[in-house]
C-alpha positions as CSV (number, residue, x, y, z in Angstrom):
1,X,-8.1,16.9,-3.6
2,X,-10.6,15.5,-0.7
3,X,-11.9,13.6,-3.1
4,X,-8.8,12.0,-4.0
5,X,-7.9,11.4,-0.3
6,X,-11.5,10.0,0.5
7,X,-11.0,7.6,-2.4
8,X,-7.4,6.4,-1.4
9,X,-8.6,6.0,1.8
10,X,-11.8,4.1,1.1
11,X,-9.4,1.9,-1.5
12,X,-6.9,1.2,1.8
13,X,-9.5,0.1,4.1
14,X,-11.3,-2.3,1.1
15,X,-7.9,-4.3,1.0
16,X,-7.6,-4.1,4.6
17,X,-10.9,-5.7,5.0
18,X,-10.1,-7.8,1.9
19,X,-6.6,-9.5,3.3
20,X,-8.1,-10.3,6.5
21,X,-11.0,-12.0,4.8
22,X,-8.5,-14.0,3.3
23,X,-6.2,-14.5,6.4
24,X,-7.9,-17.6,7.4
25,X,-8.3,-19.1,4.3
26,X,-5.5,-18.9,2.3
27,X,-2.4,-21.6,1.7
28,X,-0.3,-18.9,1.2
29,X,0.6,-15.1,1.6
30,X,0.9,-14.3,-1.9
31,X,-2.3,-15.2,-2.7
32,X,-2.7,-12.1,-1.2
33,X,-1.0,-10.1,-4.1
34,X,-3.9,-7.8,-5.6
35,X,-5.3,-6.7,-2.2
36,X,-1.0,-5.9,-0.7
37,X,-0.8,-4.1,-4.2
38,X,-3.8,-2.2,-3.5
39,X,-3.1,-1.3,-0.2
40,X,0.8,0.1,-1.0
41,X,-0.5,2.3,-3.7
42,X,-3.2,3.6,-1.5
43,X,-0.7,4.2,1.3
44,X,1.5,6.1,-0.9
45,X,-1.3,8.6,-2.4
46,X,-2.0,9.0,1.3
47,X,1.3,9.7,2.3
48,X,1.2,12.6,-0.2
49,X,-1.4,13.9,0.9
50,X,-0.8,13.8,4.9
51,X,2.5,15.4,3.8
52,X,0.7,18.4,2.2
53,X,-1.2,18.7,5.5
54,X,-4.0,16.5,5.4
55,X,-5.0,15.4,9.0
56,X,-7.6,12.7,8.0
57,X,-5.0,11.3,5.8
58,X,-2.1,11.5,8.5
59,X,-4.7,9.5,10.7
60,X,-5.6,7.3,8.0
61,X,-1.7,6.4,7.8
62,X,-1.6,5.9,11.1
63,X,-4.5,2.9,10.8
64,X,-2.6,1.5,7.7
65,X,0.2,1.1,10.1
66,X,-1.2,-0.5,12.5
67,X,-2.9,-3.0,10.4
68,X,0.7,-3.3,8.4
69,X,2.1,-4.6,11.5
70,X,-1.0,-7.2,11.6
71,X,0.4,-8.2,7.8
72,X,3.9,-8.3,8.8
73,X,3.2,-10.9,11.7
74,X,1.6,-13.0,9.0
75,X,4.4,-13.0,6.2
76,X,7.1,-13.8,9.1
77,X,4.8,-16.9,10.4
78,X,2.9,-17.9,7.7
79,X,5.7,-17.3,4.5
80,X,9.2,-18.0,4.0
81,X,12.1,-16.8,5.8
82,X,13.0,-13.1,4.8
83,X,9.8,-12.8,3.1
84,X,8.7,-9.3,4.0
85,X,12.0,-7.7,3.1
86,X,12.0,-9.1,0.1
87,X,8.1,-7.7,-0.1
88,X,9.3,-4.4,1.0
89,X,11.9,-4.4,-1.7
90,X,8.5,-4.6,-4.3
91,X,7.2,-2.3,-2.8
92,X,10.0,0.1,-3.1
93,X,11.3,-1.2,-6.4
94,X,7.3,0.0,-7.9
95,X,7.3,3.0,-5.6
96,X,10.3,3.6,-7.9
97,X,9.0,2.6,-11.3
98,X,6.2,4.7,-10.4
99,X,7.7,7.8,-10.3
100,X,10.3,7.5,-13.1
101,X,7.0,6.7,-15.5
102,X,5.1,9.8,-13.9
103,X,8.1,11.9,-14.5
104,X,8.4,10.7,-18.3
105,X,5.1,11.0,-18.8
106,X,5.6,14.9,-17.3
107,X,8.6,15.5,-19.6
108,X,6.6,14.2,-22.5
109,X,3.8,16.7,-21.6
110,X,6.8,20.0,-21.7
111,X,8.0,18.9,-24.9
């Protein structure tokens, strides 16, 4: 279970460092794509984890959401108008798929 958290959290801070590597050099904020990807699934398997009382992990959210903020500013200024909802939609949308495979894949392993 540390394990799992140290490895989320190393993944979160690699796109972190990876989309404001890019940040200066791209036309674009989806050419950001694989790194926000990254970064939401990592955020999620710490949210789990700060939820089953996990203090590194809460504090590691805590980063994550200061650095989303940073990310936000970008999409409003630097993408098109309603961009980050309609990121946060994604987001939600494979938050959603997600689940509903892991729960198949669970009720494939009772039968």
């Amino acid at each position: 279970m540390i394990l799992e958290a140290i490895t989320a959290i190393k993944i979160a801070n690699e796109a972190i460092g990876q989309i404001k590597q890019f940040a200066s050099h791209i036309k674009s904020v989806g050419e950001l794509g694989p790194h926000l990807t990254k970064l939401a699934d990592a955020k999620d398997s710490l949210e789990k984890k700060a939820a089953q009382g996990d203090m590194n992990c809460f504090f590691e959210l805590e980063n994550i959401r200061t650095k989303e903020a940073e990310i936000k500013q970008m999409f409003i200024y630097q993408g098109r108008a309603g961009l980050w909802d309609d990121y946060q939609k994604f987001i939600a949308n494979r938050k959603q798929i997600k689940e509903s495979e892991r729960k198949r894949l669970e009720a494939d392993k009772v039968r």
